[in-house]
RODO-2510 file (C-alpha; in nm, 4 decimals, decimal comma):
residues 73
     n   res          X          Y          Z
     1     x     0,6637    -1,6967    -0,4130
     2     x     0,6127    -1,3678    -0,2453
     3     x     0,4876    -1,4681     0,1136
     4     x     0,5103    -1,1045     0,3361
     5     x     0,3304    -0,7858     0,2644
     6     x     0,7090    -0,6135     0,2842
     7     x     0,8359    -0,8149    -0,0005
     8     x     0,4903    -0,7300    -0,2420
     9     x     0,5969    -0,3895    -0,1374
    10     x     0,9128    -0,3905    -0,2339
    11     x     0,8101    -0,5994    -0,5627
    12     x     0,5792    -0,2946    -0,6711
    13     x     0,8095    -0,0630    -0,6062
    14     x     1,1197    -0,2421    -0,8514
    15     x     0,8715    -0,2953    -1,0482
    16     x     0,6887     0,0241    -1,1283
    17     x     1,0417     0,2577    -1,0190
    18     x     0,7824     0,4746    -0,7632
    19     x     0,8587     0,5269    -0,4201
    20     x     0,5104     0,3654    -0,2346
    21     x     0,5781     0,4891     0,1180
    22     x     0,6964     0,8539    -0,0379
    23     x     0,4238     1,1461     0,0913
    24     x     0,3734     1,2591    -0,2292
    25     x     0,0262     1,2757    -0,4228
    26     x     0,1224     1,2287    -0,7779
    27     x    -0,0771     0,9833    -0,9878
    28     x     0,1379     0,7070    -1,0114
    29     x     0,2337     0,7182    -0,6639
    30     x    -0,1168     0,6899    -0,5423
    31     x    -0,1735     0,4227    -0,8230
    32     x     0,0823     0,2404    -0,6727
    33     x    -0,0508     0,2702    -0,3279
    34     x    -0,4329     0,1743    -0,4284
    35     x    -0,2566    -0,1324    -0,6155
    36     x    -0,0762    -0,2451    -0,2938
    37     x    -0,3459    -0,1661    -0,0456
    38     x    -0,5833    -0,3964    -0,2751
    39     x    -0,3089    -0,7116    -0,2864
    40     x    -0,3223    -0,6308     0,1101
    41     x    -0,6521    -0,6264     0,1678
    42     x    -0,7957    -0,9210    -0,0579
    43     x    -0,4386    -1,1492    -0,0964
    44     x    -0,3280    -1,0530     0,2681
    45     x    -0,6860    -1,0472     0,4110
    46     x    -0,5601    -0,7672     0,6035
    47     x    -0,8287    -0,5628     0,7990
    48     x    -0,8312    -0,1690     0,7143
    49     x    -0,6738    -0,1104     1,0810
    50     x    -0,3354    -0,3444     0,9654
    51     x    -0,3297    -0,1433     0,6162
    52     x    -0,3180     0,1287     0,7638
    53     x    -0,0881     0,0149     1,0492
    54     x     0,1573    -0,1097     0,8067
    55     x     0,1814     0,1984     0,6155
    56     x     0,2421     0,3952     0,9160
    57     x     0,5259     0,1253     1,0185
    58     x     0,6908     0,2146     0,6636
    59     x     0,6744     0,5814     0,7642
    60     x     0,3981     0,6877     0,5685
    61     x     0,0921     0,9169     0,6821
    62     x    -0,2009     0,6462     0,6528
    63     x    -0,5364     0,6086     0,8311
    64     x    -0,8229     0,3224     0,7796
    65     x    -1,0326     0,6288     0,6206
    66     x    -0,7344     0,6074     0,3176
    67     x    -0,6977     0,2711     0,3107
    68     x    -1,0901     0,2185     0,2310
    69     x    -1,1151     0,5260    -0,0171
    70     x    -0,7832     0,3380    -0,1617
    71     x    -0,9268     0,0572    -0,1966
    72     x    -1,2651     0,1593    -0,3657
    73     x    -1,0434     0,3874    -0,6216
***
């Protein structure tokens, strides 16, 4: 059982073959993103600050603006 928002992470990104934490704003990287920051937010109960605070840890350009249009999308 996947436990840590690192290893869902990781999961999507096996999974679907897309790079989540990449910069880039193609479809299915954004798709992936939006999927991940939902799992965060209502698995993880994670509060738009530690969304976007965990992006940024992974070295991708994130603030709690994204993560809420993210998760509306």
């Amino acid at each position: 059982m996947i436990k840590e928002p690192n290893e869902i992470a990781e999961y999507l990104q096996n999974l679907s073959g897309v790079e989540i934490f990449s910069n880039s704003r193609k479809r299915p990287n954004i798709e992936m993103r939006s999927l991940l920051t939902f799992i965060l937010r209502n698995q993880f109960e994670m509060s738009y600050t530690q969304i976007r605070d965990f992006y940024e840890i992974n070295d991708k350009n994130y603030d709690h603006a994204t993560a809420i249009h993210s998760f509306k999308s």
